[in-house]
N, CA and C atoms as a LAMMPS dump frame, in Angstrom:
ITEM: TIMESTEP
0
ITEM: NUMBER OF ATOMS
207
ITEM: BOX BOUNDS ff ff ff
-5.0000000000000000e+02 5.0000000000000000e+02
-5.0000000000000000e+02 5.0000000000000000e+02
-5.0000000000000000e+02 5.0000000000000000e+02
ITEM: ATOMS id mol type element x y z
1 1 1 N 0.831 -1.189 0
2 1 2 C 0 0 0
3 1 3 C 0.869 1.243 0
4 2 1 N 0.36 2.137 -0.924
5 2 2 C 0.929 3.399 -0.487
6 2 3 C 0.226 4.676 0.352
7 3 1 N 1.006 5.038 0.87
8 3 2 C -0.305 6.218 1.476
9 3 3 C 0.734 7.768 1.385
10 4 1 N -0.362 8.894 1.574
11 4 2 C -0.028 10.237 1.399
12 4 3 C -0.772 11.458 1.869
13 5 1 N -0.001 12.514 1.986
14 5 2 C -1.307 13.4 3.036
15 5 3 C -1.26 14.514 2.55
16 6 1 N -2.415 15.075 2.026
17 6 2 C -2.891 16.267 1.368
18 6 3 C -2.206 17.579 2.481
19 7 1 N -1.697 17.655 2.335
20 7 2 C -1.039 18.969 3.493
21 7 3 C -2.013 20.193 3.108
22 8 1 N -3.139 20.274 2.077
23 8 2 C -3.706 21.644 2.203
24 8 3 C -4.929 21.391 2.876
25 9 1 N -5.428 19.735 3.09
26 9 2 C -6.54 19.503 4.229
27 9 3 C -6.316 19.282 5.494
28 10 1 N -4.926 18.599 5.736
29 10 2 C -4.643 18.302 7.051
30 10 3 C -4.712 19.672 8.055
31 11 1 N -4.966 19.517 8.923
32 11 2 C -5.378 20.313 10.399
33 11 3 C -4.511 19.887 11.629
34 12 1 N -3.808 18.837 11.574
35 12 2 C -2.738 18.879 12.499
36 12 3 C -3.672 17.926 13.885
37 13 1 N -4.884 17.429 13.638
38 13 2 C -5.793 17.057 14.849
39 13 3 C -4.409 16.064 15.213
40 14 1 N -3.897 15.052 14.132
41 14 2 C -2.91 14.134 15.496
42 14 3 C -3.935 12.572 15.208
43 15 1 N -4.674 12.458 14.952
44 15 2 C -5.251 10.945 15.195
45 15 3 C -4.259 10.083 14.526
46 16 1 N -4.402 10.391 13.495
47 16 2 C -3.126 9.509 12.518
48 16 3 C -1.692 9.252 13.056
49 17 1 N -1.394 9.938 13.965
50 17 2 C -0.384 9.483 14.689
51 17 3 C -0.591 8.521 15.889
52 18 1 N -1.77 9.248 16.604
53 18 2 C -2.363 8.202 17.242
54 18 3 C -2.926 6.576 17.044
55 19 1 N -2.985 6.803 16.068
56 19 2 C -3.066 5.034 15.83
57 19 3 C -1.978 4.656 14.991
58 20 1 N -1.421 5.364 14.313
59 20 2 C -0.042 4.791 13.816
60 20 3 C 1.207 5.884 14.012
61 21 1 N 1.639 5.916 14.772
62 21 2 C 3.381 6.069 15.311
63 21 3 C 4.524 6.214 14.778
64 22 1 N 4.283 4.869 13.963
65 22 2 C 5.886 4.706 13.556
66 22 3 C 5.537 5.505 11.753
67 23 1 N 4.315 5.243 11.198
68 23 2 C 3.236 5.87 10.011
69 23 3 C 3.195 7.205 9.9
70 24 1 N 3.007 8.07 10.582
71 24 2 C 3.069 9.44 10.737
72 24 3 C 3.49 10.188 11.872
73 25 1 N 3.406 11.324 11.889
74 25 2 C 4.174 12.246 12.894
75 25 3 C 3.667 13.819 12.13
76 26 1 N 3.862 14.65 13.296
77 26 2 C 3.384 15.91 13.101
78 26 3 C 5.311 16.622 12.774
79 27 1 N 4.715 17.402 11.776
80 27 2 C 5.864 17.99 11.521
81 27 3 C 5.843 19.464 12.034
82 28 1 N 6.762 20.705 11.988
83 28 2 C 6.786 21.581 12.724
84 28 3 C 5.792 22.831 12.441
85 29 1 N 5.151 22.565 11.419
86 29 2 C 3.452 23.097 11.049
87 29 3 C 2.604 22.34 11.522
88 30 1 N 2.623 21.156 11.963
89 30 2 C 1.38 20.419 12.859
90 30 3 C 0.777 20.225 11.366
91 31 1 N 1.507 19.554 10.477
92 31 2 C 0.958 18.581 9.831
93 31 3 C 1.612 17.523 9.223
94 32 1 N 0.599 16.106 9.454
95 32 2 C 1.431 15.11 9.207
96 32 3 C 2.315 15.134 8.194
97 33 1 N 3.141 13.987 8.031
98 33 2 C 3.72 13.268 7.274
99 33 3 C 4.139 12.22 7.624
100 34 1 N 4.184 11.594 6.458
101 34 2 C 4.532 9.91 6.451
102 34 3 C 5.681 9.692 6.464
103 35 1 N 6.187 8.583 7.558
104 35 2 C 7.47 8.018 8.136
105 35 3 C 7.799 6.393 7.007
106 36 1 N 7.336 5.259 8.046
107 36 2 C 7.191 3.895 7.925
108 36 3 C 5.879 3.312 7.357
109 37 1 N 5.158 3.442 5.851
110 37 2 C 3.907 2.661 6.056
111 37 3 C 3.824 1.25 5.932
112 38 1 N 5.011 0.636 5.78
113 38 2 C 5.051 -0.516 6.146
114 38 3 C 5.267 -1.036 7.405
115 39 1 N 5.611 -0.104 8.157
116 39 2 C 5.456 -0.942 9.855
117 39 3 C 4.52 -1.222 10.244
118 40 1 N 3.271 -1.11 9.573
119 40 2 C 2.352 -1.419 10.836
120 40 3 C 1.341 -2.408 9.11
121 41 1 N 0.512 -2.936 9.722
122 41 2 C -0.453 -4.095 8.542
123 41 3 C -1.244 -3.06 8.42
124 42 1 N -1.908 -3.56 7.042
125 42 2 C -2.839 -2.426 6.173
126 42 3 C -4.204 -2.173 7.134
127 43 1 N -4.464 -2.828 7.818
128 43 2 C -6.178 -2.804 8.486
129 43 3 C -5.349 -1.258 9.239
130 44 1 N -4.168 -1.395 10.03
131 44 2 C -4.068 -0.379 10.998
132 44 3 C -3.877 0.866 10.18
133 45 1 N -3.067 0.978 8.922
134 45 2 C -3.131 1.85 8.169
135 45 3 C -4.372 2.508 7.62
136 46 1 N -5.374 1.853 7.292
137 46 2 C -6.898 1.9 6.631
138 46 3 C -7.358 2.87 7.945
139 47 1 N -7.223 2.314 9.061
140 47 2 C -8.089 2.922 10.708
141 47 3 C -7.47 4.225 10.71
142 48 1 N -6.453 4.288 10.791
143 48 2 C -5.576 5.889 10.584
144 48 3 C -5.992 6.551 9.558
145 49 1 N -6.078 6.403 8.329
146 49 2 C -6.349 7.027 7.65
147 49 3 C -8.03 7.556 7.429
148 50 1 N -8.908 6.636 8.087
149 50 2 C -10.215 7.314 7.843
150 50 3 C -10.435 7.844 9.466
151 51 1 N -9.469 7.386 10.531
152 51 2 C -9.374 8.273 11.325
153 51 3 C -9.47 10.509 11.39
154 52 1 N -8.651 10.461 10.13
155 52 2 C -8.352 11.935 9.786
156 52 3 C -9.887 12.64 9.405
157 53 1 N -10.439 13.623 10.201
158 53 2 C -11.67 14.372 10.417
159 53 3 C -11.738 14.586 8.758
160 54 1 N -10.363 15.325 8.207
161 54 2 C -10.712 16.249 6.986
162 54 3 C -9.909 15.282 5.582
163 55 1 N -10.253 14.252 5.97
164 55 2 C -9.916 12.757 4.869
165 55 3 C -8.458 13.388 4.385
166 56 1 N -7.792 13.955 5.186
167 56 2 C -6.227 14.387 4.394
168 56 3 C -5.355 13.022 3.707
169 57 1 N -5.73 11.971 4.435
170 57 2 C -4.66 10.499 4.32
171 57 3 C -5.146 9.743 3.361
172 58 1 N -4.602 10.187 2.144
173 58 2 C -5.132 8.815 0.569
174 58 3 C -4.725 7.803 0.621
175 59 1 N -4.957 6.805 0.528
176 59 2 C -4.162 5.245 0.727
177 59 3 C -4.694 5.005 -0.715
178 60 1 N -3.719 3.859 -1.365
179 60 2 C -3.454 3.217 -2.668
180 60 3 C -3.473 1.949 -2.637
181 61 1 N -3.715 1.457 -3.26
182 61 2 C -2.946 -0.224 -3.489
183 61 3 C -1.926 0.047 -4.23
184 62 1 N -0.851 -1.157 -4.643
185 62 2 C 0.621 -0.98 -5.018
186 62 3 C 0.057 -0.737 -6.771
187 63 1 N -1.159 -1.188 -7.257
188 63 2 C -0.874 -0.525 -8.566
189 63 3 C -1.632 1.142 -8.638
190 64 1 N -1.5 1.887 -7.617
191 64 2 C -2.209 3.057 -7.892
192 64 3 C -3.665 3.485 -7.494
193 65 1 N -4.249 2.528 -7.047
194 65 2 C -5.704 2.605 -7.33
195 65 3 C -6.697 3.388 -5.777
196 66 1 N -6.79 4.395 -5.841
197 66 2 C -7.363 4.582 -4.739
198 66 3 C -8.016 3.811 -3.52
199 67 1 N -7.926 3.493 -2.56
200 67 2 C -8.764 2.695 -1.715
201 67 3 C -9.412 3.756 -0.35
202 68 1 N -8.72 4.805 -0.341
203 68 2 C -9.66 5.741 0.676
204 68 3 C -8.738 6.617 0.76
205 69 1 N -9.755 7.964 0.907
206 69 2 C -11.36 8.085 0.872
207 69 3 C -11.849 7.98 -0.371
């Protein structure tokens, strides 16, 4: 999976770090970015990402294909 974060929706709320850690982190604008998305299995990645209030976190499958939002 790939994943990525719209930095002009993100808001800095933090959930996405909250369920994945090693996946994202707040950078020094208090908005994510992506670290490790392979550390953690896709279900926990999927939960993080529709975690985000303002759907900032796109996730892919490996050929491209949108899977959320």
């Amino acid at each position: 999976m790939k994943v990525r974060v719209d930095r002009d929706l993100c808001i800095g709320v933090g959930n996405c770090v909250a369920y994945a850690p090693t996946v994202f982190e707040l950078d020094q604008e208090s908005k994510a970015v992506v670290l490790d998305p392979s550390s953690v299995d896709d279900d926990i990645l999927l939960e993080a990402a529709k975690s985000c209030p303002e759907n900032a976190i796109i996730v892919e499958d490996d050929e491209g294909h949108q899977l959320y939002p």
